[in-house]
LONURO-649694 format. One record per residue (C-alpha): residue number from 1; residue in one letter; x, y, z; chain. Coordinates in steps of 0.2 Angstrom, whole numbers, plus 5000, padded with zeros to 4 digits. Layout:
+-----+-----+------+------+------+-------+
|   n | res |    x |    y |    z | chain |
+-----+-----+------+------+------+-------+
| NUM |   A |    X |    Y |    Z |     A |
...
+-----+-----+------+------+------+-------+
END
This chain:
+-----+-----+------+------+------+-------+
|   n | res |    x |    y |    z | chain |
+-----+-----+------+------+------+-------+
|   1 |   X | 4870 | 5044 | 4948 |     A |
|   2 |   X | 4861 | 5059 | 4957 |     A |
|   3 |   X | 4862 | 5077 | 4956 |     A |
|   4 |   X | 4880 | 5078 | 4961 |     A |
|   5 |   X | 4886 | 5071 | 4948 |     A |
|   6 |   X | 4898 | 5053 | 4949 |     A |
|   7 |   X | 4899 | 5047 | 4967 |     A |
|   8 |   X | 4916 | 5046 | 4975 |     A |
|   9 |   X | 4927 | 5031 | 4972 |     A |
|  10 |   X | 4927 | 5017 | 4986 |     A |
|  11 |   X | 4943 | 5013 | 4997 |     A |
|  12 |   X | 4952 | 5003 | 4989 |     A |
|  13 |   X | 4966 | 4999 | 4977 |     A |
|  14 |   X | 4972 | 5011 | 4962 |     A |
|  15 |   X | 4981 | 5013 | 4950 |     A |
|  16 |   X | 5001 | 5022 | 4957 |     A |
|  17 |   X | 5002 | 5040 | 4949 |     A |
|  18 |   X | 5017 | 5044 | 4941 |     A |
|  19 |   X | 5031 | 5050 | 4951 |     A |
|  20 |   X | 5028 | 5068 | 4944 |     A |
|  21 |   X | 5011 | 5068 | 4955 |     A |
|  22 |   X | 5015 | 5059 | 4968 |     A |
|  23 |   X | 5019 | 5071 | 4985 |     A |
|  24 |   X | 5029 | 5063 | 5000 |     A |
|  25 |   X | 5025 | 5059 | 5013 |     A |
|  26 |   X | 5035 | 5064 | 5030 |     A |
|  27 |   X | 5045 | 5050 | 5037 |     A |
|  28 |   X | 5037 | 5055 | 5055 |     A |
|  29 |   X | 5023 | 5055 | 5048 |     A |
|  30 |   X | 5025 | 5035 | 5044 |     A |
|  31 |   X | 5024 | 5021 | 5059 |     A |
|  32 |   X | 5037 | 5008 | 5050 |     A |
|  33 |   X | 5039 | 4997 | 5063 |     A |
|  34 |   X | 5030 | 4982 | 5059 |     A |
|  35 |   X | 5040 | 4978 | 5044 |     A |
|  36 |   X | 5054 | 4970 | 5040 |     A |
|  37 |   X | 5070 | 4983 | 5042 |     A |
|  38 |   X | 5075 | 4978 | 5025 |     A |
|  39 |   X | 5058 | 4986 | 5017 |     A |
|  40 |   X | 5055 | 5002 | 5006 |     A |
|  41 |   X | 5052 | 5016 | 5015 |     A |
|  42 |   X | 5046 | 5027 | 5003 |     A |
|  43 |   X | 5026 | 5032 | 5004 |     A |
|  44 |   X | 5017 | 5048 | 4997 |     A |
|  45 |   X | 4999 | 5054 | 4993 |     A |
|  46 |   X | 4990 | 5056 | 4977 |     A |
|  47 |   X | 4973 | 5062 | 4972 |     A |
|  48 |   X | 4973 | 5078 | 4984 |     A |
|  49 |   X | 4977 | 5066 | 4996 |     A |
|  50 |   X | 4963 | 5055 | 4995 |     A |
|  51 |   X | 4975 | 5040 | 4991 |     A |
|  52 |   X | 4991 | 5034 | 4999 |     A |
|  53 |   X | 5006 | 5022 | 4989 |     A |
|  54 |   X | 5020 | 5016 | 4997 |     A |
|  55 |   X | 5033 | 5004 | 4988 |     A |
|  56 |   X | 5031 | 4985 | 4992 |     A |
|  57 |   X | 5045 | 4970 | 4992 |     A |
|  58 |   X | 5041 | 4955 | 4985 |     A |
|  59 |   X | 5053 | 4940 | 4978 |     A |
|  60 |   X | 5055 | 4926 | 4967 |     A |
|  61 |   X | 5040 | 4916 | 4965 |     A |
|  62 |   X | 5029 | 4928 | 4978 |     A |
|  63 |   X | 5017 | 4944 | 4974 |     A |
|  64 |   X | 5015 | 4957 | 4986 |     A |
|  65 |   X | 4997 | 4967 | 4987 |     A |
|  66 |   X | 4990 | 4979 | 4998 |     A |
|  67 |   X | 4976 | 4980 | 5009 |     A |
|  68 |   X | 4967 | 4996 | 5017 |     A |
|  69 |   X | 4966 | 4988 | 5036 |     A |
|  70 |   X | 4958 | 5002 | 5045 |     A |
|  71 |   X | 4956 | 5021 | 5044 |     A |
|  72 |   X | 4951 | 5030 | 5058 |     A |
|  73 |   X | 4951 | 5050 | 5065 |     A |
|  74 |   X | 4970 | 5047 | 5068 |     A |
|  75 |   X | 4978 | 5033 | 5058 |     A |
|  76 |   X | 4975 | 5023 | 5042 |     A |
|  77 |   X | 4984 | 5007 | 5044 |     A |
|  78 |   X | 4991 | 4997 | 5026 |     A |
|  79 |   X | 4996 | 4980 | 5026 |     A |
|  80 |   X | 5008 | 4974 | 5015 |     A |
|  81 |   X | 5002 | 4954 | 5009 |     A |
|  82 |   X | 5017 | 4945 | 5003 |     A |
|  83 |   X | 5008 | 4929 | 4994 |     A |
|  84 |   X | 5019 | 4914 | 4991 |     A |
|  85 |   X | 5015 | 4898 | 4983 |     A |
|  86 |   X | 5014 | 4881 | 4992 |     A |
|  87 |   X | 5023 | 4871 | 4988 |     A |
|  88 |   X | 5036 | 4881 | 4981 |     A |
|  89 |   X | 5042 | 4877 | 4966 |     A |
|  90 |   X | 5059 | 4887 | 4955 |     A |
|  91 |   X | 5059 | 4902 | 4960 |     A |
|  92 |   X | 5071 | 4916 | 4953 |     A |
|  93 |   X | 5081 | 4924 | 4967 |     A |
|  94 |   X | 5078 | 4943 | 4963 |     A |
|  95 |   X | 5070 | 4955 | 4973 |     A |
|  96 |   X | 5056 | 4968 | 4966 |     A |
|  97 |   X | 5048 | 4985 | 4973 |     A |
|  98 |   X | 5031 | 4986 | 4964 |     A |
|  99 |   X | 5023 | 5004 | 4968 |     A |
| 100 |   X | 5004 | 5000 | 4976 |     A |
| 101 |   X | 4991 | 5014 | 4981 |     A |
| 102 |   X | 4975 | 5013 | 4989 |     A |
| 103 |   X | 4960 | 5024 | 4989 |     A |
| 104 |   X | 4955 | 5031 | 5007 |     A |
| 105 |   X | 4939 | 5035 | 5012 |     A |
| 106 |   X | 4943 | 5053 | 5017 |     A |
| 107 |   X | 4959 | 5062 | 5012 |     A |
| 108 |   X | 4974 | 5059 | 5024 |     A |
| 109 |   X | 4976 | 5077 | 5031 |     A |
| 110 |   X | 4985 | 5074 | 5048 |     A |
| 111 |   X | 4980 | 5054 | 5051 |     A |
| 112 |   X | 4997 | 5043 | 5054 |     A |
| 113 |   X | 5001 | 5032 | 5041 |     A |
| 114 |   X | 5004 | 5011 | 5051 |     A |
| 115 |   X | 5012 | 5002 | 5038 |     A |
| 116 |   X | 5012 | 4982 | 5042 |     A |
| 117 |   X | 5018 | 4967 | 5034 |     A |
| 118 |   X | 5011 | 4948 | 5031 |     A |
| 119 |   X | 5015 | 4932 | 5023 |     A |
| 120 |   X | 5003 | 4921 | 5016 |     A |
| 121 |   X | 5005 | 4902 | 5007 |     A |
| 122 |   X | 4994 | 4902 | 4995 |     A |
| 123 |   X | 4991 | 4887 | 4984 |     A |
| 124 |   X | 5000 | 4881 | 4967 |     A |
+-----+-----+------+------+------+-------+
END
């Protein structure tokens, strides 16, 4: 701890804030393409904007996480890990929309907001 008090928090995951907080985000302000057309398109800010959530998709036996990918001058790009178990094993076939958020390294501002998707096996 220096003069300045606590330093800022690193990128990374936090906790959603409730929806009361949460500010949304403009559709054209979003790149959706790289997912699934069946995803949640819902995202916002939080923080001031110095954190993005979005809702994620997950199913049965997997768990969807998600992971700050890159940020640049013009873009921060989230992607959307769906983790399944190998080998599967009795699954319910129900479908859940977990809210995630993640910590940017600079509020969003203007920057495009890439959300991608990707499935992992993961083991039993």
């Amino acid at each position: 701890m220096g003069f300045g008090g606590q330093p800022p928090a690193p990128p990374g995951p936090v906790e959603p804030a409730p929806q009361a907080q949460r500010q949304p985000v403009q559709q054209d302000a979003v790149d959706f393409t790289a997912l699934p057309k069946s995803y949640p398109k819902k995202v916002w800010t939080q923080d001031d904007g110095r954190a993005v959530g979005a809702v994620g998709q997950e199913g049965g036996c997997s768990k969807v996480h998600a992971e700050l990918a890159e940020q640049t001058e013009h873009h921060v790009k989230i992607v959307f890990v769906e983790e399944t178990p190998e080998p599967p094993g009795i699954c319910t076939m129900d479908l859940r929309y977990p809210p995630l958020a993640l910590r940017l390294s600079e509020p969003l501002d203007d920057r495009q907001i890439v959300l991608e998707h990707r499935d992992v096996k993961v083991p039993r």
